[in-house]
PDB file of N, CA, C and O in Angstrom:
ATOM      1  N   UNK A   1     -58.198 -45.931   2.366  1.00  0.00           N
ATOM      2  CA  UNK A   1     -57.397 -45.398   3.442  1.00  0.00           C
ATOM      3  C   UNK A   1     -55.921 -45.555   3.076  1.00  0.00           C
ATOM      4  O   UNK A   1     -55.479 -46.581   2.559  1.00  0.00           O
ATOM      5  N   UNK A   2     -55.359 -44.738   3.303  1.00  0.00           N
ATOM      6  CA  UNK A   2     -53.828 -44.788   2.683  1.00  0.00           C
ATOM      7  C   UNK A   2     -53.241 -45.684   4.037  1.00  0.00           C
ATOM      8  O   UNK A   2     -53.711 -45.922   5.149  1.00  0.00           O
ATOM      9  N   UNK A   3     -51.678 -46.132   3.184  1.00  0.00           N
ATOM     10  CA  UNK A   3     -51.180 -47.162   4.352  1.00  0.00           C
ATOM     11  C   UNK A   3     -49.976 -46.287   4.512  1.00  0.00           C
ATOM     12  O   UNK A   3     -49.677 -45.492   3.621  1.00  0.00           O
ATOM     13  N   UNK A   4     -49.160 -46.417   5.782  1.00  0.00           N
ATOM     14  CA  UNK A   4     -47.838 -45.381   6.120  1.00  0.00           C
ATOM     15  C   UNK A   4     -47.326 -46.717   6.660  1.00  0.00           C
ATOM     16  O   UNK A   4     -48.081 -47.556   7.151  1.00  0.00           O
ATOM     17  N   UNK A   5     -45.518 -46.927   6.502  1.00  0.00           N
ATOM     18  CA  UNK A   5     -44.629 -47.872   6.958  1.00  0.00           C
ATOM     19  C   UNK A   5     -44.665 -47.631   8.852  1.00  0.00           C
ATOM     20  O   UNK A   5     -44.474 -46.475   9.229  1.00  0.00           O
ATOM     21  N   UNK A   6     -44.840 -48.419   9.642  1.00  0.00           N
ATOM     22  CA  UNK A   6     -44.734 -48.021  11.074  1.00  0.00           C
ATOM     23  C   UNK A   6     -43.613 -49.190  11.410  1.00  0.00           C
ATOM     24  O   UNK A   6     -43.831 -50.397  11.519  1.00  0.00           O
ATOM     25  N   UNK A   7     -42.301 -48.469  11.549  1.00  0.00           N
ATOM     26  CA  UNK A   7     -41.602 -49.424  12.176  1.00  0.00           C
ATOM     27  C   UNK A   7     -41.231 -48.834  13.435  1.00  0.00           C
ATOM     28  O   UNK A   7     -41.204 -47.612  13.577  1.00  0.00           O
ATOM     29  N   UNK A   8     -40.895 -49.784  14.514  1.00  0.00           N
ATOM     30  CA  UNK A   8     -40.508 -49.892  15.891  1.00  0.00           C
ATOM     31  C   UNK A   8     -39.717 -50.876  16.535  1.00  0.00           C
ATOM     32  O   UNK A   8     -39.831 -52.040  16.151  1.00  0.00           O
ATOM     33  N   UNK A   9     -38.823 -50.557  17.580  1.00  0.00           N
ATOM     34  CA  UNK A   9     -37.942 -52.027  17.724  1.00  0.00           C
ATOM     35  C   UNK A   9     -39.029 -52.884  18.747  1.00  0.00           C
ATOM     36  O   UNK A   9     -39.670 -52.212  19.554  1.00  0.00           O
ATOM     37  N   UNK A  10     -39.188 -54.056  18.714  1.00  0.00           N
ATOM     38  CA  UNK A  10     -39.743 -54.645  19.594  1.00  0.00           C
ATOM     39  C   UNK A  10     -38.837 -56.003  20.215  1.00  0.00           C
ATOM     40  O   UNK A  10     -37.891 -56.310  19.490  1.00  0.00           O
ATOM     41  N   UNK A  11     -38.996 -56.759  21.332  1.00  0.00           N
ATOM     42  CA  UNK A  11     -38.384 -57.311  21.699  1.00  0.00           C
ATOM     43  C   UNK A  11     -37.900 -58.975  21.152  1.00  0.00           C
ATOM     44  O   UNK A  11     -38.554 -59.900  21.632  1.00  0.00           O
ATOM     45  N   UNK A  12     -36.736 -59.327  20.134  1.00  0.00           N
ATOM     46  CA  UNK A  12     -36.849 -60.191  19.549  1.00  0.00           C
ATOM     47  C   UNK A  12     -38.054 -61.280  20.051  1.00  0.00           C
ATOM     48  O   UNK A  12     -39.112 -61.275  19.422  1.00  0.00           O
ATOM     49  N   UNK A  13     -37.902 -62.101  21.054  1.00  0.00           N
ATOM     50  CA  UNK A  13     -38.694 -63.423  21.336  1.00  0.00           C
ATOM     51  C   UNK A  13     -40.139 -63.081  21.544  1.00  0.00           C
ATOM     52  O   UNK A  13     -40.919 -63.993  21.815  1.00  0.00           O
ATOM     53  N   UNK A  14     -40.555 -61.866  21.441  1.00  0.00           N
ATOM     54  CA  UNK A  14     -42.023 -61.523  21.493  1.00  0.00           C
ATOM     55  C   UNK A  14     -42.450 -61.755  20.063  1.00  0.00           C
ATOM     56  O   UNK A  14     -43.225 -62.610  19.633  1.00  0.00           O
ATOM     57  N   UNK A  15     -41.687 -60.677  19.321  1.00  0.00           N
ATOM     58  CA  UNK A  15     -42.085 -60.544  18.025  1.00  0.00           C
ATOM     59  C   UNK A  15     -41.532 -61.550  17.358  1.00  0.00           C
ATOM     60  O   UNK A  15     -41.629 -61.082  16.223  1.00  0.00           O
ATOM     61  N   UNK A  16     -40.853 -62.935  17.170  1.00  0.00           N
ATOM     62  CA  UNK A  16     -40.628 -64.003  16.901  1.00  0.00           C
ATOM     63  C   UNK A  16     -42.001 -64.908  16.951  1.00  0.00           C
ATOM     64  O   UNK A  16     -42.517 -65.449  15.973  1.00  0.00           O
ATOM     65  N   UNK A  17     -42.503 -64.957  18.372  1.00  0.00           N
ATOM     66  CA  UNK A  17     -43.458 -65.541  19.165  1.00  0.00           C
ATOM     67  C   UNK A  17     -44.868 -65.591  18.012  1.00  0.00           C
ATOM     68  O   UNK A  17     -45.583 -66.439  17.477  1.00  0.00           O
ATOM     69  N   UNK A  18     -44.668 -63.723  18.064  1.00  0.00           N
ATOM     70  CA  UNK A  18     -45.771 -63.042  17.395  1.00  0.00           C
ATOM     71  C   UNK A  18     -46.015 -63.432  15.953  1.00  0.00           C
ATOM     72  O   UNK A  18     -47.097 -63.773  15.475  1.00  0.00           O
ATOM     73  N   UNK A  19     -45.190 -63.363  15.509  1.00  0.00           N
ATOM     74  CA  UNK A  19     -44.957 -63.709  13.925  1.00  0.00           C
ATOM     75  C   UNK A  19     -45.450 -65.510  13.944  1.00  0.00           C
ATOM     76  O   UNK A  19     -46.338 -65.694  13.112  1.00  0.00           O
ATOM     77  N   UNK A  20     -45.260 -66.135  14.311  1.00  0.00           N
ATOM     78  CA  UNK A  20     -45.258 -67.591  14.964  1.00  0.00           C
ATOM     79  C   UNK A  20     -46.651 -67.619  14.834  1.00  0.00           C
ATOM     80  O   UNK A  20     -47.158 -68.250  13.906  1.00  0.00           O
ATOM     81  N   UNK A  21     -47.344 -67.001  15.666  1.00  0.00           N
ATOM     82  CA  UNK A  21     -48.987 -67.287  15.971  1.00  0.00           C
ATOM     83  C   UNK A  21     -49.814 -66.531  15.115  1.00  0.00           C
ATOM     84  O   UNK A  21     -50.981 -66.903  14.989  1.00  0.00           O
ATOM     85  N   UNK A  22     -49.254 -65.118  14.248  1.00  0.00           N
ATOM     86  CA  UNK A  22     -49.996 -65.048  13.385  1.00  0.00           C
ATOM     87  C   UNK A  22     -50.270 -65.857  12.166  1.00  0.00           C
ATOM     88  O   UNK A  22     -51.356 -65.967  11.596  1.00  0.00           O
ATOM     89  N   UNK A  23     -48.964 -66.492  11.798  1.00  0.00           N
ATOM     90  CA  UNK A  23     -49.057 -67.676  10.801  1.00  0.00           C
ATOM     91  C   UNK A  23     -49.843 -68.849  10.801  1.00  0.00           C
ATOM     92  O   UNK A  23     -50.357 -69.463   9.865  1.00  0.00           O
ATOM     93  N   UNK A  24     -49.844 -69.107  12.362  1.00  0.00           N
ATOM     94  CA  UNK A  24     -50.646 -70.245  12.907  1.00  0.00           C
ATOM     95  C   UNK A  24     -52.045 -70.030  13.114  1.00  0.00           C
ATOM     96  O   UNK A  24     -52.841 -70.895  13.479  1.00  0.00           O
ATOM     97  N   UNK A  25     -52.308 -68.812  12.858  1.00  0.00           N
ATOM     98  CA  UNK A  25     -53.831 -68.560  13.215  1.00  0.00           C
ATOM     99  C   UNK A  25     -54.530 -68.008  11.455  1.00  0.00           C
ATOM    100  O   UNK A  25     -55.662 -67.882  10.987  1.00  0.00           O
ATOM    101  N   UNK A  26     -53.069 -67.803  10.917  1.00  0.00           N
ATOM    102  CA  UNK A  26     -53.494 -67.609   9.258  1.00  0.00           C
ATOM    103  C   UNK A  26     -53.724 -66.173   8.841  1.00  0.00           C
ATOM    104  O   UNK A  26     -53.945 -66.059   7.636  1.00  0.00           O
ATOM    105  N   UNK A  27     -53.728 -65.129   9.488  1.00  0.00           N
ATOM    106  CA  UNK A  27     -53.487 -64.140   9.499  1.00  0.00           C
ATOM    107  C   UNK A  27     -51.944 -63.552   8.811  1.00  0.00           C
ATOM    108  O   UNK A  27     -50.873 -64.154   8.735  1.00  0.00           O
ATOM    109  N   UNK A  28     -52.238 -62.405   8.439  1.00  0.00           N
ATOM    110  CA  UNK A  28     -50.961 -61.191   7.840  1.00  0.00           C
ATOM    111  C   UNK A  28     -50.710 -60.320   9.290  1.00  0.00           C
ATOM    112  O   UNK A  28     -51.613 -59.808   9.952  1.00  0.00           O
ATOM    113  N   UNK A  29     -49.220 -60.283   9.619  1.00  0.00           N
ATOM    114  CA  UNK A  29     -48.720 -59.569  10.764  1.00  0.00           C
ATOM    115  C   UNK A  29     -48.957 -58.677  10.511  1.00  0.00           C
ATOM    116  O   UNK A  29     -48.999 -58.242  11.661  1.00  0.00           O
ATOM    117  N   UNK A  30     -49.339 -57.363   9.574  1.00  0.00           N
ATOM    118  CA  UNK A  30     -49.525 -56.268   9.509  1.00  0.00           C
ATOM    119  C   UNK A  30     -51.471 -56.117   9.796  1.00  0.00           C
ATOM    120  O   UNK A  30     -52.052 -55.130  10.248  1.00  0.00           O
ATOM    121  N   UNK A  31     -52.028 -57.297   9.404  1.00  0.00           N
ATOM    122  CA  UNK A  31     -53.392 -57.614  10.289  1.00  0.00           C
ATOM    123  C   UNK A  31     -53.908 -57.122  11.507  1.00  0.00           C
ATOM    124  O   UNK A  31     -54.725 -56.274  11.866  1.00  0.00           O
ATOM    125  N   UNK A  32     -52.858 -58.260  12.210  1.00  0.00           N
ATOM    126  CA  UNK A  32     -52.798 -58.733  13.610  1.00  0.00           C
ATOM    127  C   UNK A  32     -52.946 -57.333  14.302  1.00  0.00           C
ATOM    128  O   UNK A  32     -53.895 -56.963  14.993  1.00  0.00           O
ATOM    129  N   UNK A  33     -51.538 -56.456  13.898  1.00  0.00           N
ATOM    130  CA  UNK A  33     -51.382 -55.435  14.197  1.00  0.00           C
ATOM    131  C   UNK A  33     -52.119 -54.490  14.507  1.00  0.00           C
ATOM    132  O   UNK A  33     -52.201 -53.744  15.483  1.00  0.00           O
ATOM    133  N   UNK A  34     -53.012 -54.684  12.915  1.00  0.00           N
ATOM    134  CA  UNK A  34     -54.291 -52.862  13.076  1.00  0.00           C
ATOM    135  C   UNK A  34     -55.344 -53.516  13.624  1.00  0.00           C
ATOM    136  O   UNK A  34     -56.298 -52.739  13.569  1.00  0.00           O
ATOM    137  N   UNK A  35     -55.633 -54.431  14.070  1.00  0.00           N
ATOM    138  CA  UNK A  35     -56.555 -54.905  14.586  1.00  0.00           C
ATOM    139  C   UNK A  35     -56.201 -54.468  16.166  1.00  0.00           C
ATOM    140  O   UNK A  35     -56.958 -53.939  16.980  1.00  0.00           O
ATOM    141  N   UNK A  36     -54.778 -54.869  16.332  1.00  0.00           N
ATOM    142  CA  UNK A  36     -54.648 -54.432  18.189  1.00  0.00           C
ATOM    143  C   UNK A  36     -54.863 -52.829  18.013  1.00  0.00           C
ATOM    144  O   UNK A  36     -55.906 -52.381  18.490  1.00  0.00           O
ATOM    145  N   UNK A  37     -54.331 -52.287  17.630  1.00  0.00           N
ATOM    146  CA  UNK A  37     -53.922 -51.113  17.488  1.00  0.00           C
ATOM    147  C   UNK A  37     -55.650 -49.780  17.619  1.00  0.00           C
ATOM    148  O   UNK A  37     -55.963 -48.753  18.223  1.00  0.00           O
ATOM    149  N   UNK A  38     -56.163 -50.603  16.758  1.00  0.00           N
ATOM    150  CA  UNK A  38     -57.503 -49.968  16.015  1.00  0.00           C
ATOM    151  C   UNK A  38     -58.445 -50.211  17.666  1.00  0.00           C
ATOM    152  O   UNK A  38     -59.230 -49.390  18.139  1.00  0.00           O
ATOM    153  N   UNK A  39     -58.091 -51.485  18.252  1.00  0.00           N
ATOM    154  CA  UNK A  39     -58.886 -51.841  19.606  1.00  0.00           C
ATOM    155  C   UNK A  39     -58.538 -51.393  20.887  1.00  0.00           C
ATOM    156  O   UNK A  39     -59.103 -51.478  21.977  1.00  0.00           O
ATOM    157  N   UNK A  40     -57.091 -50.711  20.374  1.00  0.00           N
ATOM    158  CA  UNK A  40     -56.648 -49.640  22.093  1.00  0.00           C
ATOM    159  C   UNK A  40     -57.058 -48.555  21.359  1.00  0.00           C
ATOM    160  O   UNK A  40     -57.391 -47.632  22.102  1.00  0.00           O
ATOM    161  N   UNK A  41     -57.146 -48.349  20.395  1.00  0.00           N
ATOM    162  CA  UNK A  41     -57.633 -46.668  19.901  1.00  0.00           C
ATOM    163  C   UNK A  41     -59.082 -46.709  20.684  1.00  0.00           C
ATOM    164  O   UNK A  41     -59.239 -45.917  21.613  1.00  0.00           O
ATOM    165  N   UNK A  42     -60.171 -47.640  20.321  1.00  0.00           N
ATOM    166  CA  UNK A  42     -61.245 -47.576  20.241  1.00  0.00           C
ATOM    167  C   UNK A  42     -61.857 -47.712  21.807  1.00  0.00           C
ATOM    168  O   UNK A  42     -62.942 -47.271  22.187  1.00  0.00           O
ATOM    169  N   UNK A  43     -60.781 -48.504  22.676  1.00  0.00           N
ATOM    170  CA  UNK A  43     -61.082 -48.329  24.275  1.00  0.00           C
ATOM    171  C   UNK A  43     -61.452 -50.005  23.861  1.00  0.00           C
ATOM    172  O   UNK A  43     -62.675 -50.143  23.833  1.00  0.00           O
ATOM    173  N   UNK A  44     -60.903 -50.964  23.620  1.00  0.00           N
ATOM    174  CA  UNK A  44     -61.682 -51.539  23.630  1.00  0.00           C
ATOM    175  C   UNK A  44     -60.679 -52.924  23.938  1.00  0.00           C
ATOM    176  O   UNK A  44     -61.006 -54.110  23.959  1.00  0.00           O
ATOM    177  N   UNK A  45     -59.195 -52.222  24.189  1.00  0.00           N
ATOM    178  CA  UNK A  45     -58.607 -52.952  24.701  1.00  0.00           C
ATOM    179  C   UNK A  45     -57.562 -51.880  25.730  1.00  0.00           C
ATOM    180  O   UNK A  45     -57.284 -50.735  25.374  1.00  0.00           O
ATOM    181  N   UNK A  46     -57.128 -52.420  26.880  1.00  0.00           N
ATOM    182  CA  UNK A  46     -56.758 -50.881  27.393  1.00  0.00           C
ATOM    183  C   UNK A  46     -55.268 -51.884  28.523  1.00  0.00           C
ATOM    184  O   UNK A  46     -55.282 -53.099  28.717  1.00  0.00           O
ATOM    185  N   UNK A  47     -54.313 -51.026  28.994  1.00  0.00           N
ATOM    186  CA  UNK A  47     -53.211 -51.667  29.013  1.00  0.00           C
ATOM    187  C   UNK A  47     -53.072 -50.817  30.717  1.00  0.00           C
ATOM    188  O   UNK A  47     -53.165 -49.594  30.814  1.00  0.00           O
ATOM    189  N   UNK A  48     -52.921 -51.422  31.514  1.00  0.00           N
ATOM    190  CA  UNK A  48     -52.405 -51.220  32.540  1.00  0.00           C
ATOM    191  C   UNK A  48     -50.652 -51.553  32.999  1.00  0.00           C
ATOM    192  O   UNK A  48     -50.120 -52.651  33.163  1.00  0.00           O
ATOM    193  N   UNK A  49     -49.946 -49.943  33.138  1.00  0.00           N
ATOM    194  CA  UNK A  49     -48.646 -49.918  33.420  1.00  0.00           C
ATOM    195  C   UNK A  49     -48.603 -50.276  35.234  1.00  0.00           C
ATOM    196  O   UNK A  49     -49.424 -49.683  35.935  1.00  0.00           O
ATOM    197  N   UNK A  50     -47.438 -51.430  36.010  1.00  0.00           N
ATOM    198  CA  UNK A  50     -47.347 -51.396  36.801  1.00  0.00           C
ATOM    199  C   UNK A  50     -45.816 -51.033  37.008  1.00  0.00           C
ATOM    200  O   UNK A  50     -44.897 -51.602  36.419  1.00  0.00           O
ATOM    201  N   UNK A  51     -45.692 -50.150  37.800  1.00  0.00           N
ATOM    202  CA  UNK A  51     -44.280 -50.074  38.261  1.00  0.00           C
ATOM    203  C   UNK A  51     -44.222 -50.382  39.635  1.00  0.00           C
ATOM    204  O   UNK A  51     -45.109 -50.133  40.452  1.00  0.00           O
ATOM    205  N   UNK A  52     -43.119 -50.946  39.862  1.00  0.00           N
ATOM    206  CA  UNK A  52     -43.278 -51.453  41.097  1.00  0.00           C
ATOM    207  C   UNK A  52     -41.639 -51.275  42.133  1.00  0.00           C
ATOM    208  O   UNK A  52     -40.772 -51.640  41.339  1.00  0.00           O
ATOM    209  N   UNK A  53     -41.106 -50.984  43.149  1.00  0.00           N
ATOM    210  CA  UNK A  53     -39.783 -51.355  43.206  1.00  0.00           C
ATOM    211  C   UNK A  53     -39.550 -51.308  44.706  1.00  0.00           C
ATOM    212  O   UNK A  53     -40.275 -50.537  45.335  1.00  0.00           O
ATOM    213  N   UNK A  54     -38.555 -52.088  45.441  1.00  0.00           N
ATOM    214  CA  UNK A  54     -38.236 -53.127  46.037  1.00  0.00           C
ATOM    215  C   UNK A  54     -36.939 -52.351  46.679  1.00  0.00           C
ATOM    216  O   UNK A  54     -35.897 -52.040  46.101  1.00  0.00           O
ATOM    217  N   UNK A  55     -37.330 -52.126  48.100  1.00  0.00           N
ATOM    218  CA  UNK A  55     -36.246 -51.061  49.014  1.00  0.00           C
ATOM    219  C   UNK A  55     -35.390 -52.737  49.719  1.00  0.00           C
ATOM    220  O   UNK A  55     -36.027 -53.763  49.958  1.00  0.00           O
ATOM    221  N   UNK A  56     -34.240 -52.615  49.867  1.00  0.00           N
ATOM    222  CA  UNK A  56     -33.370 -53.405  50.203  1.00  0.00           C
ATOM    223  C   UNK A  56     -32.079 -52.512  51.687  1.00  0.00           C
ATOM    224  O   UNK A  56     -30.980 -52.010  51.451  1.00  0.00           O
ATOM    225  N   UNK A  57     -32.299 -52.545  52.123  1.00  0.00           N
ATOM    226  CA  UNK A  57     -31.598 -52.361  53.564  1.00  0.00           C
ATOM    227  C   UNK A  57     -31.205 -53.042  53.817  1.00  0.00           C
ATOM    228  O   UNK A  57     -31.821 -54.061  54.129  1.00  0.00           O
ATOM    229  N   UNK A  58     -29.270 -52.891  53.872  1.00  0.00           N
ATOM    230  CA  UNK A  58     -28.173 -53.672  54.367  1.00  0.00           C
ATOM    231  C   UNK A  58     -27.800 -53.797  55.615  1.00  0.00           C
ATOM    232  O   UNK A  58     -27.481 -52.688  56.042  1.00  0.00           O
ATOM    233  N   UNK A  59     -27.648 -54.905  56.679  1.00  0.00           N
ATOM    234  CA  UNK A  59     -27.374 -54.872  58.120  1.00  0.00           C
ATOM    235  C   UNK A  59     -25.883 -53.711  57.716  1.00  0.00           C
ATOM    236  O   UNK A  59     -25.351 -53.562  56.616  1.00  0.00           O
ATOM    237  N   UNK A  60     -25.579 -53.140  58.840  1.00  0.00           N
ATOM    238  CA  UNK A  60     -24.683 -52.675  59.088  1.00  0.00           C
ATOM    239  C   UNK A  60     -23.454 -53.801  60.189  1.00  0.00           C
ATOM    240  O   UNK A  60     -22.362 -53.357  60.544  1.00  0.00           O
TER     241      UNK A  60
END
């Protein structure tokens, strides 16, 4: 299977975090990665967006 560069900005202290626990678990971050990646493709991990927002009314 051919490999392609996938870069993206992600949020320093996540991907700090991330890098952190793949080392600690002994894994390659580019691993970690196709493994998540390959498991939302496959349905087999699935991500719920909440938006949410918060009406504020000033006394007059």
């Amino acid at each position: 299977m051919a490999r392609k560069t996938f870069a993206t900005p992600v949020e320093e202290t996540i991907q700090n975090a991330f890098k952190a626990e793949c080392k600690n678990q002994g894994f390659k971050l580019n691993e970690a990665i196709e493994v998540l990646m390959q498991g939302f493709v496959d349905g087999k991990i699935q991500i719920k967006k909440n938006i949410s927002y918060d009406i504020y009314q000033q006394e007059k």
